[in-house]
C-alpha distance (Angstrom), angle and dihedral (degrees) to the residues before:
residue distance angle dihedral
X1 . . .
X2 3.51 . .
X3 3.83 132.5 .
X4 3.89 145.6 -165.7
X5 4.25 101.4 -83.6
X6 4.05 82.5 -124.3
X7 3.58 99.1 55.1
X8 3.65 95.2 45.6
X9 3.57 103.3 50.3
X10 4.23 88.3 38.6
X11 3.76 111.7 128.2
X12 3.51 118.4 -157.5
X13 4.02 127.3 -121.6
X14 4.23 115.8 -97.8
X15 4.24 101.7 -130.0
X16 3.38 133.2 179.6
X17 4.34 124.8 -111.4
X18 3.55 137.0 104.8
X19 3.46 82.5 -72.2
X20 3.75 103.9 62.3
X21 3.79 94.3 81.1
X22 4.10 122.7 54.3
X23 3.46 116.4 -116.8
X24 4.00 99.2 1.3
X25 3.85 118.7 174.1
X26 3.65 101.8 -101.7
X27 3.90 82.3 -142.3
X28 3.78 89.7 73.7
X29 4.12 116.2 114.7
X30 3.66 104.5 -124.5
X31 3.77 122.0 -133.1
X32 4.07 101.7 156.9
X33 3.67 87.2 72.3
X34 4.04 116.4 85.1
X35 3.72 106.4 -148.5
X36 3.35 138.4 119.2
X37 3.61 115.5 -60.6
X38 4.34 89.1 -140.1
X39 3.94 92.0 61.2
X40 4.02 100.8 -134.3
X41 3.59 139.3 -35.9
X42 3.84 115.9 -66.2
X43 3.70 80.9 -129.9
X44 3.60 91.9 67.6
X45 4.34 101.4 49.8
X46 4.39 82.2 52.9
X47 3.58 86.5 59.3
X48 3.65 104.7 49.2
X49 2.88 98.3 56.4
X50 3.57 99.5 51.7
X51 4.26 86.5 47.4
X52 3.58 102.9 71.3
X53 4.06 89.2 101.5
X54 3.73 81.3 67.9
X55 3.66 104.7 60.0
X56 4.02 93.4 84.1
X57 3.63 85.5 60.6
X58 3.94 127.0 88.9
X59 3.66 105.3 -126.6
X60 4.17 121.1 -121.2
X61 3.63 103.1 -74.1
X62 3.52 84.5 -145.4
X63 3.71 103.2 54.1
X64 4.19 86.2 -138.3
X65 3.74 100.4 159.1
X66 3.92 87.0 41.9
X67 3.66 88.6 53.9
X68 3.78 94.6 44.4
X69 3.67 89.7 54.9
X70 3.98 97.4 45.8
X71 4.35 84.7 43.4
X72 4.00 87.0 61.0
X73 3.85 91.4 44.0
X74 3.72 94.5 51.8
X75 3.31 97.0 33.4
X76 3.86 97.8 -125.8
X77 3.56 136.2 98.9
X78 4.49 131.4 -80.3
X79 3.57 90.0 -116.1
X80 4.15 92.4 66.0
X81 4.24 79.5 58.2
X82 3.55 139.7 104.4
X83 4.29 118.0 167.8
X84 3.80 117.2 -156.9
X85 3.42 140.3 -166.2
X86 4.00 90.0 -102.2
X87 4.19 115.0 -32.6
X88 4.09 89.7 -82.7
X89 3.81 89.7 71.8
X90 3.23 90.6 54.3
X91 4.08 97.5 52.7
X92 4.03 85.0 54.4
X93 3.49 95.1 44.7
X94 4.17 89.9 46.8
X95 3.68 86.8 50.9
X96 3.55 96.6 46.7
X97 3.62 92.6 53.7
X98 4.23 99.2 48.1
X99 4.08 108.4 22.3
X100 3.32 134.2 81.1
X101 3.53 147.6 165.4
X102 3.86 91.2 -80.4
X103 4.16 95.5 43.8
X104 3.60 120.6 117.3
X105 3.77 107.3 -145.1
X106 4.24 122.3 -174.3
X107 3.56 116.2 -159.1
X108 3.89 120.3 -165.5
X109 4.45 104.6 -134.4
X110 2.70 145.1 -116.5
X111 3.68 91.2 39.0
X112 3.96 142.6 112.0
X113 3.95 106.0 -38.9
X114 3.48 97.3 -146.8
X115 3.75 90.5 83.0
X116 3.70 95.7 63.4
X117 4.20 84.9 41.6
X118 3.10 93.8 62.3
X119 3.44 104.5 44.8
X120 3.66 96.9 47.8
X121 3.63 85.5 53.2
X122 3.65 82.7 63.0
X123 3.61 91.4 47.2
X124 3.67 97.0 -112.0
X125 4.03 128.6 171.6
X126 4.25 92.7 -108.7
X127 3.80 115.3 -160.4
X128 4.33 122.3 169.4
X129 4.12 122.5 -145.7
X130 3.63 92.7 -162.7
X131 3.89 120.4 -149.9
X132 3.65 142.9 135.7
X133 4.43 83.7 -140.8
X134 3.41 114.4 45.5
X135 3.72 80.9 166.9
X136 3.90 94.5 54.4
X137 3.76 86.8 41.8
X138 4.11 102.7 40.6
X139 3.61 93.9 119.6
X140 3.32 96.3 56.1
X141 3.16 93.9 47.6
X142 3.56 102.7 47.0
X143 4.30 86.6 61.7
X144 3.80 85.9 56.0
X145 4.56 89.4 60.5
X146 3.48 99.1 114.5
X147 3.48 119.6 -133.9
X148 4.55 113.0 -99.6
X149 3.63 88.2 7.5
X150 3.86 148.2 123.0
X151 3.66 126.7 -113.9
X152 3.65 130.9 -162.7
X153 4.04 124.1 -154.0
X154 3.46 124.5 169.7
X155 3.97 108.9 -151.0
X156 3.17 108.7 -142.1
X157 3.57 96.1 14.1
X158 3.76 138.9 -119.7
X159 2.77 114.0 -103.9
X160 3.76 112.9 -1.7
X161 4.07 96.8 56.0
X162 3.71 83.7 -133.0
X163 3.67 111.7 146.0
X164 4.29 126.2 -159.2
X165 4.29 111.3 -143.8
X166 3.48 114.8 -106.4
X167 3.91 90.8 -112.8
X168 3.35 94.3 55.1
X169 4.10 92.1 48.9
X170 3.83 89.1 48.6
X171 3.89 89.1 50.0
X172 3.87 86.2 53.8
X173 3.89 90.8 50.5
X174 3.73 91.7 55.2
X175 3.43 103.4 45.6
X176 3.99 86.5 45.9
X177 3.67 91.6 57.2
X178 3.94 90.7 51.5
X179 3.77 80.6 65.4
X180 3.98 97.1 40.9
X181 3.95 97.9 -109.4
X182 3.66 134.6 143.6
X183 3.58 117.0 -138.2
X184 3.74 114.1 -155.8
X185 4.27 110.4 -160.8
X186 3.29 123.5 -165.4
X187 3.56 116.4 -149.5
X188 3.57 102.7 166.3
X189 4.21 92.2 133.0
X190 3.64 95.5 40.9
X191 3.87 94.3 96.4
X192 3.82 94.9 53.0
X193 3.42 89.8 53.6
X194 4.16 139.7 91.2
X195 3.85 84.8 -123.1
X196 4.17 110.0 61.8
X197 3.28 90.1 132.0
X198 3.58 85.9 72.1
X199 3.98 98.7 78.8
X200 3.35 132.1 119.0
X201 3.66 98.3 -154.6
X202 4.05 94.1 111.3
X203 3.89 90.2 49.6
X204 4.04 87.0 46.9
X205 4.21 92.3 66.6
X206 3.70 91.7 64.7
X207 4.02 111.8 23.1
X208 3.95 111.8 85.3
X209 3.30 98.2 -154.2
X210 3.88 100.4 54.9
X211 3.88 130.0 77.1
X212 4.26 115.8 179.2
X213 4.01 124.6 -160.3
X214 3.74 124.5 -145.9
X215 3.78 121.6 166.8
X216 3.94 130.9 -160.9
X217 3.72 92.8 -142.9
X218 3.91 101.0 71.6
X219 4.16 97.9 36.8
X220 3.94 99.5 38.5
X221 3.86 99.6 20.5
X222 3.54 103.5 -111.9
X223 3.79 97.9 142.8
X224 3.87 95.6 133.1
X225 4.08 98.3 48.2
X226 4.37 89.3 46.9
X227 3.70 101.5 -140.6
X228 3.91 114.0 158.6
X229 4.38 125.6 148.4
X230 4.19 138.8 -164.9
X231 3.01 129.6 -134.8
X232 4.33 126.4 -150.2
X233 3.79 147.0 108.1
X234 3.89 121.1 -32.6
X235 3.58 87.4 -105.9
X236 3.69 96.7 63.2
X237 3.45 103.0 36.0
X238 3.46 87.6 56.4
X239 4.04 93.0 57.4
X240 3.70 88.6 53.3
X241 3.47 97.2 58.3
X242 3.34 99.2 46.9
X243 3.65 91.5 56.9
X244 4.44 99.5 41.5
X245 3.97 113.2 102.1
X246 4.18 117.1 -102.5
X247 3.83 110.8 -83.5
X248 3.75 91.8 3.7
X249 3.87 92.3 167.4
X250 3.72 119.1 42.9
X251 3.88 129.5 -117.7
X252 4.23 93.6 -108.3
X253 4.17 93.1 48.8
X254 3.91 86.1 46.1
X255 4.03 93.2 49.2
X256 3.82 92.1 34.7
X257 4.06 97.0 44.4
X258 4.22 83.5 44.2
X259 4.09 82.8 52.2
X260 3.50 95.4 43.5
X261 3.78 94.4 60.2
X262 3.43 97.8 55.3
X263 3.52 94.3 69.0
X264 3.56 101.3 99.0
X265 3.64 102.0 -176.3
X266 3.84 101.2 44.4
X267 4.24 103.1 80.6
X268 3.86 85.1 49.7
X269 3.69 92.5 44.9
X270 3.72 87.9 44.1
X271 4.44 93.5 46.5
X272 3.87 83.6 50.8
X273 3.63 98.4 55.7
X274 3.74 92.5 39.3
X275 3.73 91.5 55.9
X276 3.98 95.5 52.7
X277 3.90 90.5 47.4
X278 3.41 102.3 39.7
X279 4.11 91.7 57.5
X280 4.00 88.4 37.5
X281 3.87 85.2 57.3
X282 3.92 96.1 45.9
X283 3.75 89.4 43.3
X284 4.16 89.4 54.6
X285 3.16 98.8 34.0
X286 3.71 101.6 52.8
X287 3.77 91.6 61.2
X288 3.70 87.6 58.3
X289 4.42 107.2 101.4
X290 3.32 103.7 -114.8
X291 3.42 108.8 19.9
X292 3.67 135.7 97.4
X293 4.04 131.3 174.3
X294 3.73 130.3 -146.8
X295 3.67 129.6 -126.8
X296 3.88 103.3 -86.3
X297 4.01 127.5 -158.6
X298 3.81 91.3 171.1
X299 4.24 133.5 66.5
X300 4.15 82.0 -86.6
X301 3.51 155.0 78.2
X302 3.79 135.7 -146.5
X303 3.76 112.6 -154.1
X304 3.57 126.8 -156.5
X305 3.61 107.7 -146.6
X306 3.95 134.9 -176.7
X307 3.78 96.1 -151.3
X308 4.04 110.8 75.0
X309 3.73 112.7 -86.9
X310 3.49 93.2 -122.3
X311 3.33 104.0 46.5
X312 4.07 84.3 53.2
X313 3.45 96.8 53.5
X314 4.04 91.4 41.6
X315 4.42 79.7 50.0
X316 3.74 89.0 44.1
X317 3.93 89.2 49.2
X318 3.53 88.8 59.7
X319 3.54 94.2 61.6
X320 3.75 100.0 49.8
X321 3.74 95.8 -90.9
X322 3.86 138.3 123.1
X323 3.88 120.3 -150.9
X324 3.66 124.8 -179.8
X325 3.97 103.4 -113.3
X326 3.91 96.1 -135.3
X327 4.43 98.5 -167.6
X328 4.47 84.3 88.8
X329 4.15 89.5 67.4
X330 3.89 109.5 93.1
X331 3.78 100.3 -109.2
X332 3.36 106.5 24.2
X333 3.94 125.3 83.8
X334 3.74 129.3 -164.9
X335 3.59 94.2 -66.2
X336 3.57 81.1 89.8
X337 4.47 140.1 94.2
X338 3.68 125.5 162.6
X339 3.48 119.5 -155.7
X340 4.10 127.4 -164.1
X341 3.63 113.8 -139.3
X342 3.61 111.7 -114.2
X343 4.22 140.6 172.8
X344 3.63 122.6 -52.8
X345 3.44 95.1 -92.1
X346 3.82 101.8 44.3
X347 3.33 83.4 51.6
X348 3.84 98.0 54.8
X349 3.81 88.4 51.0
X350 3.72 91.2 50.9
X351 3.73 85.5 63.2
X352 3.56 100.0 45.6
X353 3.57 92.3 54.1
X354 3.61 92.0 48.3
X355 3.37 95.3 55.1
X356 3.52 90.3 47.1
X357 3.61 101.3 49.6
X358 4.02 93.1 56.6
């Protein structure tokens, strides 16, 4: 058979998860996943398993009670919404729709690599502004937009924590318009963070050149039912639905993402526990030799480390604990952990084995 030169020669992204390692001990505590340290919403175990009349059922291809619910928690209206099958399907499905084999596309690193997937996949003209600031180095980067192009930001980033104000993004968006490109943020950290406030989701509604990315999975611990949404102008949102697969989120993430919401108390239960760990973590593990930790806005950490990555996380392994090997992210080498921030006493084992495993 033959295929497309672009899908044959694709290579796909290294992540963390349970997952990223054959034959892991399913006993092992899991820091190279990024979600919320609480699991999900008590809210959300009642109702599955009171949902399993539903599973016979195609879900609402339109996600409309999902949308309803996120609409009230954003304050903004369905028609600014698009629901995917986790936030990665919606990155492909947002390149899809606005690159092609002519588009310029700027990608701040070291960040997510699915961006640069993605567009590649789409044939785009990839080029990397490395830095560990994009907020200390915004101007710079703002002269390096190219002109009828896409950029990609994640805000705050992955994986440095580091997080860009939300008048310096908006100054980016409006100097990318003057030279007709879209700017695609991804803020799927900003709600686990001190610094929500930060988003750009209100100015998303009415700019036309700006499309944000949230995701269920990371701030209510959905990462097994994949639910993750955008937010922009009528215009766009209606291109992205257009182009997303029938039923692309199932009946039980819709109901249990639409549950998960309600929960009014659990993001600010979440931020406060975050907060504590996250400094108790960069306290300890700053007097470890050999070790340093990076300024974090997000619910992790990225660790600079002296020992090679992998031979940390294979050290780490042997202790019953998974780190996020950092040396796969364009930019970074194996200098390089990241670490999720997790409960008190994850954390304090986390430590241990780190001072061990020097």
């Amino acid at each position: 058979m033959r295929f497309a030169k672009n899908i044959a020669s694709h290579r796909t992204v290294s992540h963390g998860g349970p997952y990223s390692i054959r034959g892991l001990d399913s006993k092992v505590v899991d820091f190279s996943s990024n979600v919320n340290p609480l699991g999900f919403p008590t809210a959300v175990g009642r109702a599955l398993k009171s949902a399993a009349k539903t599973i016979p059922k195609y879900p609402d291809p339109d996600a409309a009670g999902l949308k309803k619910g996120l609409a009230g928690y954003l304050r903004t209206d369905a028609k600014n919404l698009v629901i995917g099958n986790g936030a990665t399907e919606i990155i492909y499905n947002f390149c899809r729709a606005t690159i092609t084999k002519s588009t310029p596309v700027l990608i701040a690193i070291p960040t997510f690599g699915e961006y640069e997937a993605a567009a590649r996949l789409c044939e785009g003209r990839v080029s990397f502004f490395r830095t560990m600031s994009l907020q200390d180095d915004i101007d710079s980067f703002v002269e390096k937009i190219p002109r009828k192009g896409v950029v990609f930001v994640c805000n705050p980033n992955n994986p440095t924590g580091a997080l860009v104000s939300k008048s310096h993004m908006a100054s980016m968006v409006s100097r990318a318009k003057k030279k007709g490109t879209l700017v695609f943020v991804d803020e799927c950290f900003i709600e686990l963070g001190p610094d929500a406030g930060q988003s750009l989701a209100d100015v998303a509604t009415r700019s036309d050149n700006l499309f944000v990315l949230r995701s269920l999975t990371k701030s209510f611990g959905l990462a097994g039912l994949r639910v993750g949404y955008g937010i922009g102008n009528e215009s766009m949102i209606s291109i992205l639905n257009k182009i997303k697969i029938p039923w692309n989120v199932g009946g039980l993430a819709q109901d249990a993402a639409r549950l998960a919401l309600s929960d009014k108390k659990f993001l600010p239960r979440t931020r406060k526990i975050i907060k504590k760990e996250s400094e108790f973590l960069k306290s300890a593990i700053s007097e470890i030799e050999g070790l340093s930790c990076y300024d974090s806005a997000a619910n992790f950490l990225l660790v600079k480390t002296k020992m090679p990555s992998k031979l940390l996380q294979k050290k780490l392994l042997d202790r019953g604990i998974l780190v996020r090997d950092c040396s796969t992210f364009r930019g970074l080498d194996s200098g390089y952990i990241r670490i999720a921030v997790r409960t008190r006493k994850e954390n304090l084992a986390l430590i241990k084995a780190l001072r061990d495993a020097r």
